[in-house]
C-alpha positions in Angstrom: 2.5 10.8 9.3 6.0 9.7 8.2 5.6 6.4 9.8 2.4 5.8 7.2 4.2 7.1 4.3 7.5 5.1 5.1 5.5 1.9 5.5 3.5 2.9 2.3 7.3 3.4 0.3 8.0 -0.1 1.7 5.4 -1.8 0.7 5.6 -0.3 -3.4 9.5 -1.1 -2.8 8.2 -4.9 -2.1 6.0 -5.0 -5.4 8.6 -3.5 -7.4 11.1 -6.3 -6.1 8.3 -9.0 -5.6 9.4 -9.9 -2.4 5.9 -11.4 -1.4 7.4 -13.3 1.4 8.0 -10.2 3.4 4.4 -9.0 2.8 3.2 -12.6 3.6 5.4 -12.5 6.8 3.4 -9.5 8.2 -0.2 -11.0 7.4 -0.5 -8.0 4.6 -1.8 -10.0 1.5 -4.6 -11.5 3.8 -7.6 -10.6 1.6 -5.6 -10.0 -1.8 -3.3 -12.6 -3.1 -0.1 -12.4 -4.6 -1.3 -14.1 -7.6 -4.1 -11.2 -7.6 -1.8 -8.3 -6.9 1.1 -9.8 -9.3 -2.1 -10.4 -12.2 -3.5 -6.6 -11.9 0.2 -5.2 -12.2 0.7 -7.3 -14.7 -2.8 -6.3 -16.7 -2.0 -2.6 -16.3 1.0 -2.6 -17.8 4.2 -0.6 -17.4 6.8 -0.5 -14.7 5.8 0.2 -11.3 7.9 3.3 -10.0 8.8 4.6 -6.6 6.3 6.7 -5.2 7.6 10.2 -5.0 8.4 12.0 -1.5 5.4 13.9 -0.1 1.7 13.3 1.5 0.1 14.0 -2.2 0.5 10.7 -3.3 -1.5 9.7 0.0 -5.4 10.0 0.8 -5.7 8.7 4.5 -8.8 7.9 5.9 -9.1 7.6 9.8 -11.0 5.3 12.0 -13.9 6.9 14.0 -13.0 4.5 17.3 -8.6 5.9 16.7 -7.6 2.5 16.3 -6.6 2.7 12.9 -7.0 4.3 9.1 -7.3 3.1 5.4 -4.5 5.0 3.1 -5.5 5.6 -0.4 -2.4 5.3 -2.3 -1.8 6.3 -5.8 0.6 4.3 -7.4 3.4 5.3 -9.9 4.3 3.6 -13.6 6.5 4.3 -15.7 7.6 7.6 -13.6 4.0 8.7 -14.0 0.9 8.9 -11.1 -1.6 6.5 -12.3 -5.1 5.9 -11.9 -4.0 2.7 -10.1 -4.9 2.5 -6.8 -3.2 0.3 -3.4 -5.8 0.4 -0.7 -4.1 0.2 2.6 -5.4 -0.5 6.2 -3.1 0.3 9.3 -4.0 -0.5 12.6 -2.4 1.2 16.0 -1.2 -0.5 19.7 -2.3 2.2 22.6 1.2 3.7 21.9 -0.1 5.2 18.8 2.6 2.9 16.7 2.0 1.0 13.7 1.0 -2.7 15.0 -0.5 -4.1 11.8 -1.4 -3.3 8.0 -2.6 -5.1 5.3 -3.6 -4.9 1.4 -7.3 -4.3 1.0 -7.5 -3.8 -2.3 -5.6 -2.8 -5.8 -8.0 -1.6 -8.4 -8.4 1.3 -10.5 -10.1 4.3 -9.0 
């Protein structure tokens, strides 16, 4: 569980920066773009915000077949949880470790 929440915190840490390139580099913004994620940030308004320590911020999702789960994962503006939404999928090798993840979606929920 800390593995998905530390990935999670490093992949709001690359929005707030917009350090794109490192989410391009691991394949993460394969079905939403950076020109889609940068526009509905943008649209919503405010200042995206760390997201806070603790599993609450999380709604995970696992995969009947193991290999995987989708993260739900409120995100934070202005200091505040938002109705704004990251949609997450992580994927597993046999070791159980993260392998892959990637951006589904960004949309309010």
């Amino acid at each position: 569980m800390d593995d998905i929440y530390k990935l999670c915190k490093e992949i709001v840490t690359c929005l707030q920066n917009e350090d794109y390139d490192f989410l391009n580099e691991h394949n993460a913004l394969c079905r939403v773009s950076e020109e889609d994620m940068k526009r509905v940030l943008h649209e919503y308004g405010g200042c995206l915000s760390t997201i806070p320590n603790g599993e609450d911020t999380l709604d995970i999702y696992k995969y009947n077949d193991n290999s995987g789960l989708k993260v739900d994962l409120d995100l934070w503006i202005d200091g505040k949880r938002s109705d704004l939404t990251l949609q997450i999928e992580i994927k597993f090798d046999k070791n159980n470790k993260i392998s892959s993840y990637m951006i589904l979606d960004i949309l309010v929920m």
